[in-house]
Structure formats: C-alpha cells, structure tokens
SERO-4910 file (N, C-alpha, C, O; in steps of 0.05 Angstrom, whole numbers):
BEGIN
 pado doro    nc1    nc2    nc3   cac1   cac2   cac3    cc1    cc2    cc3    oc1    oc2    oc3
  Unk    A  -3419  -1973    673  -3417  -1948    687  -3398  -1930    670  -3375  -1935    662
  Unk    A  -3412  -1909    667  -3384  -1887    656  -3367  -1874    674  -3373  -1867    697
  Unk    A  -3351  -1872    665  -3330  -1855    684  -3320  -1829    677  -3320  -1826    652
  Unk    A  -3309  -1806    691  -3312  -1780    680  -3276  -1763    691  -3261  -1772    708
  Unk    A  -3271  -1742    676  -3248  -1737    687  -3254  -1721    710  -3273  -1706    706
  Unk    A  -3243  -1720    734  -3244  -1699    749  -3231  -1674    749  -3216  -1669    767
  Unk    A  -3235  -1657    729  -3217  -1629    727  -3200  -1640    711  -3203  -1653    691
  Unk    A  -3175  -1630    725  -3147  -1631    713  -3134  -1650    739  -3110  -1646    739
  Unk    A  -3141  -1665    755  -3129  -1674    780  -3118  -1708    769  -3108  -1725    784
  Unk    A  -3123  -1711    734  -3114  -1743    731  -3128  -1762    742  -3118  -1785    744
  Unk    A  -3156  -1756    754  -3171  -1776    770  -3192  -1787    747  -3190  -1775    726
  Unk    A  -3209  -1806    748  -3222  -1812    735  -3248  -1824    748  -3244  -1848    753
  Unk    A  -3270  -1817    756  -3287  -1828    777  -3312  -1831    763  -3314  -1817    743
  Unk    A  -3333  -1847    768  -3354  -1858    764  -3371  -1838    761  -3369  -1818    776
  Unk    A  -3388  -1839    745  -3410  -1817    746  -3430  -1819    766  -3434  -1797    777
  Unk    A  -3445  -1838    776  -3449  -1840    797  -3437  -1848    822  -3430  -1871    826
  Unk    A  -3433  -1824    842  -3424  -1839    872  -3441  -1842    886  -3463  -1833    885
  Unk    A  -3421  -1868    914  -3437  -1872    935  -3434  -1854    958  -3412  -1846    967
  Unk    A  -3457  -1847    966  -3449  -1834    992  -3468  -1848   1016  -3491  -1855   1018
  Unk    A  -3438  -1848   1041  -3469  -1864   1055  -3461  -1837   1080  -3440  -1837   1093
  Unk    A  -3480  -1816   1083  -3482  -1790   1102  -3499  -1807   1122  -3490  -1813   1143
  Unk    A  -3521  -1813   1115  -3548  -1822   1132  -3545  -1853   1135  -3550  -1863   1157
  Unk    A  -3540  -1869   1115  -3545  -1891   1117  -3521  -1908   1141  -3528  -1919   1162
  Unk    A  -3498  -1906   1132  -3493  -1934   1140  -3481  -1921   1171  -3477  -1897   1175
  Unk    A  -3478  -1936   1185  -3469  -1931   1225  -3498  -1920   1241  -3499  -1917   1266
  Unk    A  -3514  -1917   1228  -3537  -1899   1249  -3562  -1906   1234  -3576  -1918   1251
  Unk    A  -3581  -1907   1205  -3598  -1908   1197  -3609  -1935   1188  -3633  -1941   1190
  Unk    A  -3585  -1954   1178  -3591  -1974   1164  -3572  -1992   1181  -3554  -1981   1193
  Unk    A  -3576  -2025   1182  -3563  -2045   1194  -3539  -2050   1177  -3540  -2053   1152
  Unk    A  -3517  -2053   1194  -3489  -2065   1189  -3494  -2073   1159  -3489  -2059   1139
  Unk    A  -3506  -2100   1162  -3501  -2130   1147  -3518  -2117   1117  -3513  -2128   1095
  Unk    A  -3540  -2089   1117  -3555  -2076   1100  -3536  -2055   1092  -3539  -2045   1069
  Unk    A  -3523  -2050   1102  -3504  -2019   1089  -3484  -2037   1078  -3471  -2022   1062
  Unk    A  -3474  -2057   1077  -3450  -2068   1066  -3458  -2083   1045  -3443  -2082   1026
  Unk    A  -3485  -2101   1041  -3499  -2103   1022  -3495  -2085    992  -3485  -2091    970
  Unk    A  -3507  -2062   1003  -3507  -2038    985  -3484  -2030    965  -3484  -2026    941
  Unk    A  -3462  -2028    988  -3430  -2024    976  -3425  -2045    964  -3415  -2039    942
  Unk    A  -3427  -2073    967  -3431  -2086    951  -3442  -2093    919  -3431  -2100    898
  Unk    A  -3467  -2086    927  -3480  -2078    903  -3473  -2051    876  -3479  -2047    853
  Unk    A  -3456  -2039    895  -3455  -2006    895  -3434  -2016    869  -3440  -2010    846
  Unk    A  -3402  -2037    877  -3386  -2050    861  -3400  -2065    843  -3385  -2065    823
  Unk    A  -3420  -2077    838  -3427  -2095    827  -3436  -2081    803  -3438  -2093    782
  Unk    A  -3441  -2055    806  -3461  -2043    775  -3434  -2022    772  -3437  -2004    756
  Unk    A  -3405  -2023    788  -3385  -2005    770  -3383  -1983    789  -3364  -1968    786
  Unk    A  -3398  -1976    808  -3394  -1943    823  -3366  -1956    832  -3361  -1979    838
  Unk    A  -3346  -1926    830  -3312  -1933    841  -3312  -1911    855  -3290  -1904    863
  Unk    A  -3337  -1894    861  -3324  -1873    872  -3350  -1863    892  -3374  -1858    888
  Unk    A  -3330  -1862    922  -3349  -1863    950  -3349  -1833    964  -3332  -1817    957
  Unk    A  -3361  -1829    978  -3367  -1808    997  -3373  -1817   1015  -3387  -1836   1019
  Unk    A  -3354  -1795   1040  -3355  -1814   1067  -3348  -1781   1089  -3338  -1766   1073
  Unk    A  -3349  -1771   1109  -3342  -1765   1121  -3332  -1770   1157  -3338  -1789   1172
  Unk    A  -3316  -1746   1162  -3317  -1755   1200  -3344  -1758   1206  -3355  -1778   1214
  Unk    A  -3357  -1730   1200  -3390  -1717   1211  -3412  -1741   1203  -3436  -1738   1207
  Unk    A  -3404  -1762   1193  -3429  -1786   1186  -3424  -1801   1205  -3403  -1811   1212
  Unk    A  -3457  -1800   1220  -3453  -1821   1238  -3431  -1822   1262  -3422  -1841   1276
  Unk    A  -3426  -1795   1261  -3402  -1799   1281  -3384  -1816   1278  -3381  -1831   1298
  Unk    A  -3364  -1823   1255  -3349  -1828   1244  -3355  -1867   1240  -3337  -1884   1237
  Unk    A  -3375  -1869   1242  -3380  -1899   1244  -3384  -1900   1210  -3366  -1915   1201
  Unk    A  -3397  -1892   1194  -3399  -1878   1168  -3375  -1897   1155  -3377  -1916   1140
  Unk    A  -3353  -1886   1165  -3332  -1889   1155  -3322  -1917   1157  -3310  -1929   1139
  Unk    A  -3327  -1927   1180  -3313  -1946   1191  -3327  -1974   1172  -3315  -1993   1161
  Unk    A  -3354  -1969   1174  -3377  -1985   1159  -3365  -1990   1135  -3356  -2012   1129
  Unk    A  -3365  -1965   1115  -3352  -1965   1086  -3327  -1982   1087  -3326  -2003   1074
  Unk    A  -3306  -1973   1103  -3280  -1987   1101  -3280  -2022   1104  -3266  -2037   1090
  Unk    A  -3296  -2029   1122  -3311  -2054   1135  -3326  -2069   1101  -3323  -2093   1096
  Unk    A  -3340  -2053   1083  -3342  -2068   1068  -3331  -2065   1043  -3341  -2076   1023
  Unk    A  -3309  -2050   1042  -3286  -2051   1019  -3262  -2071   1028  -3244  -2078   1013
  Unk    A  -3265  -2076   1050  -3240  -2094   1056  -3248  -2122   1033  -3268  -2133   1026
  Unk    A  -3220  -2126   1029  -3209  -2143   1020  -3218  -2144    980  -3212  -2160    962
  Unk    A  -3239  -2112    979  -3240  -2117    950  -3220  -2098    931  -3209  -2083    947
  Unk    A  -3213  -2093    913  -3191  -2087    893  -3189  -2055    902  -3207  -2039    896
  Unk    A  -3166  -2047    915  -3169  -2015    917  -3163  -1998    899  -3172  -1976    901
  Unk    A  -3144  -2006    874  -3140  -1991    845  -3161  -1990    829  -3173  -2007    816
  Unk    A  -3163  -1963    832  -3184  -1956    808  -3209  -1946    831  -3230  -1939    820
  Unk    A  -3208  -1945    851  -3232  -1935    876  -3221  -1910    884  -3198  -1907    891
  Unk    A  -3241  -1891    883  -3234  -1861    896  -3257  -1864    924  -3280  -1873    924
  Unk    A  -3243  -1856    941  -3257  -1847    972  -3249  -1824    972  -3225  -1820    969
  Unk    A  -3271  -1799    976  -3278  -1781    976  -3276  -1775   1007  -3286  -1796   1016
  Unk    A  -3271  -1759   1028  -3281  -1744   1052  -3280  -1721   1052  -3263  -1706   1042
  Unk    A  -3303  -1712   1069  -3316  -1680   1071  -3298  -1671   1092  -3284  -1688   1103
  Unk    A  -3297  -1643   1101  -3281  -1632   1117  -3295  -1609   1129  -3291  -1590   1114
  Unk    A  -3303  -1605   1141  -3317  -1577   1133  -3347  -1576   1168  -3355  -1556   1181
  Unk    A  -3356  -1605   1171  -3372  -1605   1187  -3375  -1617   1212  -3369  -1641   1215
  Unk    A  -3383  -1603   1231  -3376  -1615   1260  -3376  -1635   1266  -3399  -1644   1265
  Unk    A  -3361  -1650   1274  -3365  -1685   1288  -3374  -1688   1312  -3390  -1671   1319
  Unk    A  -3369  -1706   1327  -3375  -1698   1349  -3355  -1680   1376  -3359  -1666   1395
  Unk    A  -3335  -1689   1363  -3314  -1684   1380  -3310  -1655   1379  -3298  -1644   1397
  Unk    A  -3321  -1642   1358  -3320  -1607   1358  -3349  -1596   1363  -3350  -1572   1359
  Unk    A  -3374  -1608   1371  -3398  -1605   1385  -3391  -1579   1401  -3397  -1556   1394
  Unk    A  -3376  -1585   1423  -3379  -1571   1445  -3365  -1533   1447  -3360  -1518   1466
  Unk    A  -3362  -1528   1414  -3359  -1505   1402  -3379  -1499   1393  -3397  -1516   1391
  Unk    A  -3382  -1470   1386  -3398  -1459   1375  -3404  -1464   1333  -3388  -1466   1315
  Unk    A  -3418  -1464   1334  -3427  -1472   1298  -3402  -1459   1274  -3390  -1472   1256
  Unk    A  -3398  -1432   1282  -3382  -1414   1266  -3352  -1426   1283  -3333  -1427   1268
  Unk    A  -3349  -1429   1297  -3325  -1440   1300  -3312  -1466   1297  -3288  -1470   1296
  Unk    A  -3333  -1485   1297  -3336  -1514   1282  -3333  -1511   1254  -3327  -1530   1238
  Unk    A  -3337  -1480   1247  -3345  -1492   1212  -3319  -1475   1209  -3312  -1477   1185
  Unk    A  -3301  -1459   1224  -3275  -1451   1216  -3249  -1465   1219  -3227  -1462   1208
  Unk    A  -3258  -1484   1243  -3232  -1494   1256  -3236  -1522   1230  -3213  -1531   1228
  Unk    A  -3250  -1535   1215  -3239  -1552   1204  -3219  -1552   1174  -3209  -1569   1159
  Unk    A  -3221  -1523   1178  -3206  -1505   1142  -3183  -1505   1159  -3167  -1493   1145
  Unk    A  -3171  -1511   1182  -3138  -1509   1190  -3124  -1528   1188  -3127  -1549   1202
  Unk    A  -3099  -1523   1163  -3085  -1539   1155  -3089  -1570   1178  -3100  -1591   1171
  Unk    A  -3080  -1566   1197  -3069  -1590   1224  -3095  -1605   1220  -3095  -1630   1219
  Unk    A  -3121  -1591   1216  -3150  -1600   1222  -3154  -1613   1196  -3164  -1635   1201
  Unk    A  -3150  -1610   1169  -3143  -1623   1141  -3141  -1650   1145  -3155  -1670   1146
  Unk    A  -3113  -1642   1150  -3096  -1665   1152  -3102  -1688   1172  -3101  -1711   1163
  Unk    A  -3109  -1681   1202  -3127  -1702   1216  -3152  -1715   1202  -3154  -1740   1205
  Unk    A  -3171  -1701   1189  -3193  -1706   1181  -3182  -1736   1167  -3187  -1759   1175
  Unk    A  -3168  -1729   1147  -3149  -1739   1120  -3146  -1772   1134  -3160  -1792   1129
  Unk    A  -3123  -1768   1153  -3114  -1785   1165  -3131  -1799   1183  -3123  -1821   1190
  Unk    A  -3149  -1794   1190  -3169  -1811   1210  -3195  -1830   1192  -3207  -1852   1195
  Unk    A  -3194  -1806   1172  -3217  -1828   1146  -3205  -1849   1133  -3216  -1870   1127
  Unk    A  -3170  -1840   1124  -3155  -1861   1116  -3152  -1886   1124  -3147  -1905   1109
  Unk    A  -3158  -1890   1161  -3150  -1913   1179  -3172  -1919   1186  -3170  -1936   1203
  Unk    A  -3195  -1913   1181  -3223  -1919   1182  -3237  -1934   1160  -3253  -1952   1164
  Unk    A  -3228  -1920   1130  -3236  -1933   1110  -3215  -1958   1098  -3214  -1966   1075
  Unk    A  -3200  -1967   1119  -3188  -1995   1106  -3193  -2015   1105  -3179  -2031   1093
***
C-alpha cells in the first residue's frame, strides 16, 4: 500500500480508504463488515471513514468493534460532520446541515465517534 502526505497536517494516510457509510450497522452482517476491516488491514489500508450519520451511528460502533485490540499507531479514523443523524431528524434539512458547523456540535460529533470507534 502507498501512503500519501495529507497537506501540510504531518499525517500520512493510505491511498486507499475504508469507508463503511452503507455497509457496516444496516447493509451488511456484523461478523461480514468486520471481516472486511480485517481484510481492509491485511492489504495495508490505515486509513478509515466513519461517521455519526452511518447507520445511525452503529457505522461507527461496528468499525471500532473490529479495530479493537489491533495496533492503533499509524491508523487514521476519519469522521464526517456535516450530516443529519438521527437525533437532528426532527429539524428541518438547512438547519441540520447548519447546526453541525457549531463549534459545541464539532466537538460532540468528535467526541462521540472517538468512544464509539474504540
């Protein structure tokens, strides 16, 4: 796998990432989405995509579920910010898609994917 600089941020991430948006908590089975991440390590991807808005945050929980217990140096987890979960549903679209650019709303996102993806 090659790996690439990201900008100027000192990161160094895989040219190909995983993202599981569709797959893992809602499309594909447990024991099949962890497979994958599995596999995902096995050919070198270090670098994941995950958000709240997947799966209603099960997305996340799945990914974290199958990185446990493998090497976390040198793995970038990526989360989106930006799209409604469920918990902001019951707003309107344009105000779902503003209220998650507020600092407090960042920082939750941040912190809830952090304790999800461990």
């Amino acid at each position: 796998m090659e790996f690439r600089n990201l900008v100027n941020s000192g990161l160094r991430i895989s040219e190909i990432a995983y993202g599981n948006w569709l797959t893992h908590g809602s499309q594909v089975e447990r024991e099949t989405a962890m497979a994958c991440v599995r596999k995902a390590l096995d050919v070198g991807i270090a670098t994941f995509d995950t958000a709240d808005a997947y799966a209603e945050t099960r997305a996340e929980s799945v990914l974290g579920e199958a990185l446990a217990g493998e090497r976390r140096e040198g793995l970038e987890i990526f989360t989106t910010s930006g799209l409604p979960n469920s918990s902001k549903r019951d707003i309107g679209w344009r105000e779902s898609c503003e209220f998650p650019l507020s600092p407090t709303n960042l920082s939750t996102t941040c912190s809830g994917a952090s304790s999800r993806a461990r």
